[in-house]
N, C-alpha and C positions, 0 to 999 in steps of 0.2 A: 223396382218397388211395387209398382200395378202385379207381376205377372206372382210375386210372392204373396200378397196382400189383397187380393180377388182372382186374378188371371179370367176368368169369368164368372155366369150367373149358376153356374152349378153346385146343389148344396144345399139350399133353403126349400127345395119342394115339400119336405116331409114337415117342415115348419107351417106351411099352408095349412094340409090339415089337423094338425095338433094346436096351433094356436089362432090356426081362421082364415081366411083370405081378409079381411080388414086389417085385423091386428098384424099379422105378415105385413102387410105393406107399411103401416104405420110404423112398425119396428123400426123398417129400411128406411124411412125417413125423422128417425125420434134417434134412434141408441147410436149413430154417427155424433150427436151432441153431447152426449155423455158416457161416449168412448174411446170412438177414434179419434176425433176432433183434439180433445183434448190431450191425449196422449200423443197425437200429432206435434201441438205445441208443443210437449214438453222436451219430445225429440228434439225437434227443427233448434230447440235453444241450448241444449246440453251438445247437439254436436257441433253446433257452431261455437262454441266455449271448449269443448275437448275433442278435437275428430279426432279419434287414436282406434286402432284396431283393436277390436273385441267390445266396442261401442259402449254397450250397457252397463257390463261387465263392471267397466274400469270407471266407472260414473260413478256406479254402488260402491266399489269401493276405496275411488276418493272421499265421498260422501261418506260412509259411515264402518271402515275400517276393512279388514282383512277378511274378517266372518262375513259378512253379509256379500262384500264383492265375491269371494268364493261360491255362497250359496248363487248371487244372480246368474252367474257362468255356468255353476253344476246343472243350475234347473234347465235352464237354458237349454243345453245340450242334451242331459236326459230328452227334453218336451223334440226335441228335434228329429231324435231317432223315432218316435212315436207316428211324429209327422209324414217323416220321409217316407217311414212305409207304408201309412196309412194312404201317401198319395200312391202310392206301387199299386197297392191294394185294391185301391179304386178303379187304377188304369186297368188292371186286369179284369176286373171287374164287369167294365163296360166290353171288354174284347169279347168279357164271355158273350156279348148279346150276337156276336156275331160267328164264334165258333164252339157251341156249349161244351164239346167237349175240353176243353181249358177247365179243368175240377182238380183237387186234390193236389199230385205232386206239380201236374203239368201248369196247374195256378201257381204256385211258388214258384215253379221256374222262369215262369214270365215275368213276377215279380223280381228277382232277381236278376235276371238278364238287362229288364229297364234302370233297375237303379246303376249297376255295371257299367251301361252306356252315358248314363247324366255323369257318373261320378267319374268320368273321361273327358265329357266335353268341361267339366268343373278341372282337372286337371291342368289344360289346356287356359287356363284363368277368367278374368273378368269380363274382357273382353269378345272372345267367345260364347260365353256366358248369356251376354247381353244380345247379341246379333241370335243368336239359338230362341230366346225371348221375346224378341220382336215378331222373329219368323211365326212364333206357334201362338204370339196373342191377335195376330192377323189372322191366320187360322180359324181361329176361336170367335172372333168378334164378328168377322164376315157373315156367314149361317146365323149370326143370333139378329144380327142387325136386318137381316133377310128375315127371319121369323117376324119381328115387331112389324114391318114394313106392311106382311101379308099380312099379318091379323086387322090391319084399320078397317078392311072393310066387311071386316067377324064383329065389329064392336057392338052387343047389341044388351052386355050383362054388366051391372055394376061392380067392380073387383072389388070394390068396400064391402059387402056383405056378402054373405052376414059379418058381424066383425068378428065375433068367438063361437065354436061349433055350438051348437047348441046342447043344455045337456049335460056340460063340462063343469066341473069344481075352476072359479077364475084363478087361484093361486096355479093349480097344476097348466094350464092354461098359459099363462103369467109367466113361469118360473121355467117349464122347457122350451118355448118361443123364444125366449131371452138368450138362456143358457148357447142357441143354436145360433141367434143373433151375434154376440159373442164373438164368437168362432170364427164368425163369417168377417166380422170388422176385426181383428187382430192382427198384428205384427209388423204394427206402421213403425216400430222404434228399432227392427230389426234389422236394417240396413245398414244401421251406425254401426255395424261389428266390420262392413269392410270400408269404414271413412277414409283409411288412409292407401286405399287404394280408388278411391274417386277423384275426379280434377277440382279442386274449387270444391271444397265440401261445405265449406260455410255457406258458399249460396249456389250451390246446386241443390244441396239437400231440403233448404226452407220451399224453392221450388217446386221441387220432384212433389213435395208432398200436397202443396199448394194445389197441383193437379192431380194428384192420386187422389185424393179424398171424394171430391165433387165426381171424378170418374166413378169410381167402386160405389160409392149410394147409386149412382144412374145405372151399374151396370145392374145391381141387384132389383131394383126399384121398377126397370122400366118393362124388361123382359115380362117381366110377374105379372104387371100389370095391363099388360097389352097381352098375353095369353087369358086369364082370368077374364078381362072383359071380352074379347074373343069365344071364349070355349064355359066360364060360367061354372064348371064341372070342380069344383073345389075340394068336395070329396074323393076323387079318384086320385088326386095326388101324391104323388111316393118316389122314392127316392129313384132319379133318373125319368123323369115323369116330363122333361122337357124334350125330350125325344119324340114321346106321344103327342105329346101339344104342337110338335111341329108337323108333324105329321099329318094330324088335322087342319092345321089350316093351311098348309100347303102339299101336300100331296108326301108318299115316299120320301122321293129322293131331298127333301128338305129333311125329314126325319131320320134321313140317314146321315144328311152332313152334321146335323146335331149332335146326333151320335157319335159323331168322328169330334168335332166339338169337344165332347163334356171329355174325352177319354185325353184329348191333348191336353184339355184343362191340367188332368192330373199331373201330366210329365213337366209342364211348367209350373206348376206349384213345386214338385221331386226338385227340379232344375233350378229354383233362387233357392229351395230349403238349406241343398247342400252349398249352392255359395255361401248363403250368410250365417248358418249355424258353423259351419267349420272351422271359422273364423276365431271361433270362441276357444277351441282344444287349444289353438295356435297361441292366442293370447297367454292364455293361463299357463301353459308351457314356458314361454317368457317370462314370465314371471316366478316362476320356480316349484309350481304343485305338479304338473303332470311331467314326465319326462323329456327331456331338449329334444330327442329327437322328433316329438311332433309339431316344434318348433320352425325344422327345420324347411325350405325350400325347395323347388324344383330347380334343378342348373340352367333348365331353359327360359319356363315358364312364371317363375317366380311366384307358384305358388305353394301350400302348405300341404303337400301332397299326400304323405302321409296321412295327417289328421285327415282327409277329405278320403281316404280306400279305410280307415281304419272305422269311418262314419257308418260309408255307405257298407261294412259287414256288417253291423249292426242290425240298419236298417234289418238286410236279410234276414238278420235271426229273428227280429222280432216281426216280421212282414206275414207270419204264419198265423196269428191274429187278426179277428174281426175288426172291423172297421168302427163298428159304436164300439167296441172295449177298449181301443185305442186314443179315440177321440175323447170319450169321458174322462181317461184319467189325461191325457193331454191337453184338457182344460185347467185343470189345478197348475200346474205346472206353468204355465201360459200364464196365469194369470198372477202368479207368486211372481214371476220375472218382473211382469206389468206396475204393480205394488211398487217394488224395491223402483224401480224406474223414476215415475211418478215424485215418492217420494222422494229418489236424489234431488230434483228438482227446488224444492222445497229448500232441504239440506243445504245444500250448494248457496243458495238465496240467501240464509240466512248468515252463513259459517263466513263464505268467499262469493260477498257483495261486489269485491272490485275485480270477478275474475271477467277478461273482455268476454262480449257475447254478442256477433255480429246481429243475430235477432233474437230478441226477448218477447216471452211470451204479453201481450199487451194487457192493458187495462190494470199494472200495479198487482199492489195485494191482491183485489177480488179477481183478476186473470188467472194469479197463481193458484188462487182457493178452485176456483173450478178445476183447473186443469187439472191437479192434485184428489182434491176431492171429487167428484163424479165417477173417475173411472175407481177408485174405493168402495162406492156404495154397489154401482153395478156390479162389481167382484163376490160382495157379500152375496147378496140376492142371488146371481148365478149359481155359486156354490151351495146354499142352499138348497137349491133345486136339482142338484146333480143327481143323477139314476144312483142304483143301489151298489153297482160295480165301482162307478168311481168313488162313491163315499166311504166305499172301503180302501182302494188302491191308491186314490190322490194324497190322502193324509200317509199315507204310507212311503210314495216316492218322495214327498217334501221330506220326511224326519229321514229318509237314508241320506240325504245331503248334508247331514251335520255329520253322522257316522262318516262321508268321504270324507269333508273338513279334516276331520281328527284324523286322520290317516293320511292325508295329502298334504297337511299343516307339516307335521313331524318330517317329512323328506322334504318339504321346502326347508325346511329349519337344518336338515341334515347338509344340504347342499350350500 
């Protein structure tokens, strides 16, 4: 769940200077409460009331019919394939820093060869999965916890200020610091897609998240702020900019484990993406819109093999795009799932009072109004602020999912 849902601090530098080193750090400790937080709850309580595979999915549509559980799944998976290569993308990304020439075809092909290799160790199932994940968030954490360590005795600058560039219109300020905040806190309900292949999912999962949350603020929150008080240099920040920062205050070869760092970051974000999105083809398969055969299993490894090589092509195809054009419109999409989520919650509440629910989101009515409503309003706001790419492409991928409906309706109906 961590290594899907942060894996590390990689990711928010470009938020520094676009919406400040104050308001950056404030974010990392504000929009967990009217994001994650509460779409944490909504999780922890809808999977302990339904752990069934394809999580979300089948939440939306017990909650409010065949349309909308359709759309939760379509989007779902479209935003996945977005994802997955956008982490390929990254990873190669960062390779370039070490053999530039990786350009052109010789980029694609590195992005495909890494997804080729996740979508093997995904084949190989859960379990695997998980031990591959631990390996690479030890990795990752080691050098970052070594950065923060060296900087205490750099501490000589306040990372609260300034708190917004100077300069700046506060809505645009506002509205992409958020937007990027977002992003960074997403996908706490995404792990429900493989409940029924975890032990004890009513109370591993209230757990897991119990500690995933409070981890992912500290992982984002703390690096930032132990660098910025350290180095003070808030304008020079940009993407991949924690490499630099390590660098400075420890020498090279800390700047180069970094570097090695933010690039595994990627593969274990690639690496839970393809566990817990592929999960979704499989569901919806079962259920009668996409064809049995992506339904079907590994003879050894019991997993949905198919859907998970038929994923990671995808990926490839779309891996040939930039990294902000991906990400802009795979926040619509992310966020459309997030909604429907949310709101089953509610749904559920009202419709099927007496259904069991090993943990319930606390505090009554006004529990549910938060959890419900907050990640609603953040949703608005964000999308409002979307760059000009995705205000085109995001309203676009959401209406093609009613077009699959109508076409995937009719062969569920045929079969």
């Amino acid at each position: 769940m961590y290594s899907y849902t942060t894996a590390g601090p990689f990711g928010l530098e470009d938020q520094v200077t676009t919406a400040g080193p104050g308001m950056t750090l404030l974010y990392h400790l504000l929009i967990p409460f009217f994001w994650c937080i509460p779409i944490s709850l909504v999780a922890a309580e809808l999977t302990t009331a339904l752990p069934v595979e394809g999580g979300f999915y089948r939440w939306s549509r017990v909650a409010f019919g065949d349309f909308w559980g359709f759309l939760a799944g379509w989007w779902n998976w479209c935003a996945s394939f977005l994802l997955g290569a956008a982490s390929a993308v990254l990873f190669t990304d960062y390779i370039k820093f070490f053999f530039p020439q990786v350009a052109g075809w010789r980029h694609y092909l590195v992005c495909v060869a890494i997804i080729a290799v996740i979508a093997y160790v995904n084949v190989r199932g859960i379990g695997m999965v998980g031990r591959v994940a631990t390996v690479l968030e030890i990795a990752i954490l080691l050098p970052v916890a070594a950065m923060c360590l060296m900087s205490v005795r750099l501490w000589h600058h306040n990372p609260f200020v300034p708190l917004i560039p100077p300069h700046k219109p506060m809505f645009q300020v506002f509205g992409v610091g958020l937007a990027l905040g977002i992003w960074l806190y997403s996908g706490y309900e995404q792990l429900s897609t493989v409940a029924e292949e975890v032990e004890d999912p009513q109370r591993t999962y209230p757990r897991a998240l119990a500690w995933v949350v409070p981890l992912s603020i500290a992982t984002y929150f703390v690096p930032a702020a132990c660098a910025l008080a350290a180095l003070g240099n808030w304008q020079q920040w940009n993407t991949g900019y924690f490499s630099e920062a390590a660098r400075l205050i420890g020498g090279p070869g800390l700047g180069f484990a970094i570097t090695i760092a933010a690039a595994i970051t990627s593969i274990a974000l690639l690496n839970s993406t393809v566990l817990t999105t592929t999960r979704m083809p499989f569901a919806m398969a079962e259920d009668g819109y996409f064809p049995p055969a992506l339904a079907r299993t590994h003879s050894r490894f019991g997993t949905p093999w198919l859907a998970i090589v038929l994923s990671a092509a995808v990926y490839c195809l779309v891996a040939w795009h930039s990294l902000s054009q991906l990400i802009s419109v795979y926040i619509w999409l992310r966020i459309a799932t997030t909604v429907l989520t949310v709101l089953s919650a509610w749904q559920l509440r009202r419709t099927r009072p007496d259904m069991p629910r090993a943990f319930r989101i606390p505090c009554g009515k006004a529990g549910l109004a938060y959890a419900v409503v907050a990640p609603i309003v953040m949703s608005a706001v964000a999308l409002l602020a979307s760059d000009r790419f995705g205000l085109i492409w995001g309203p676009v991928v959401l209406l093609l999912g009613i077009a699959a409906y109508g076409v995937f309706r009719r062969r569920a109906a045929i079969n």
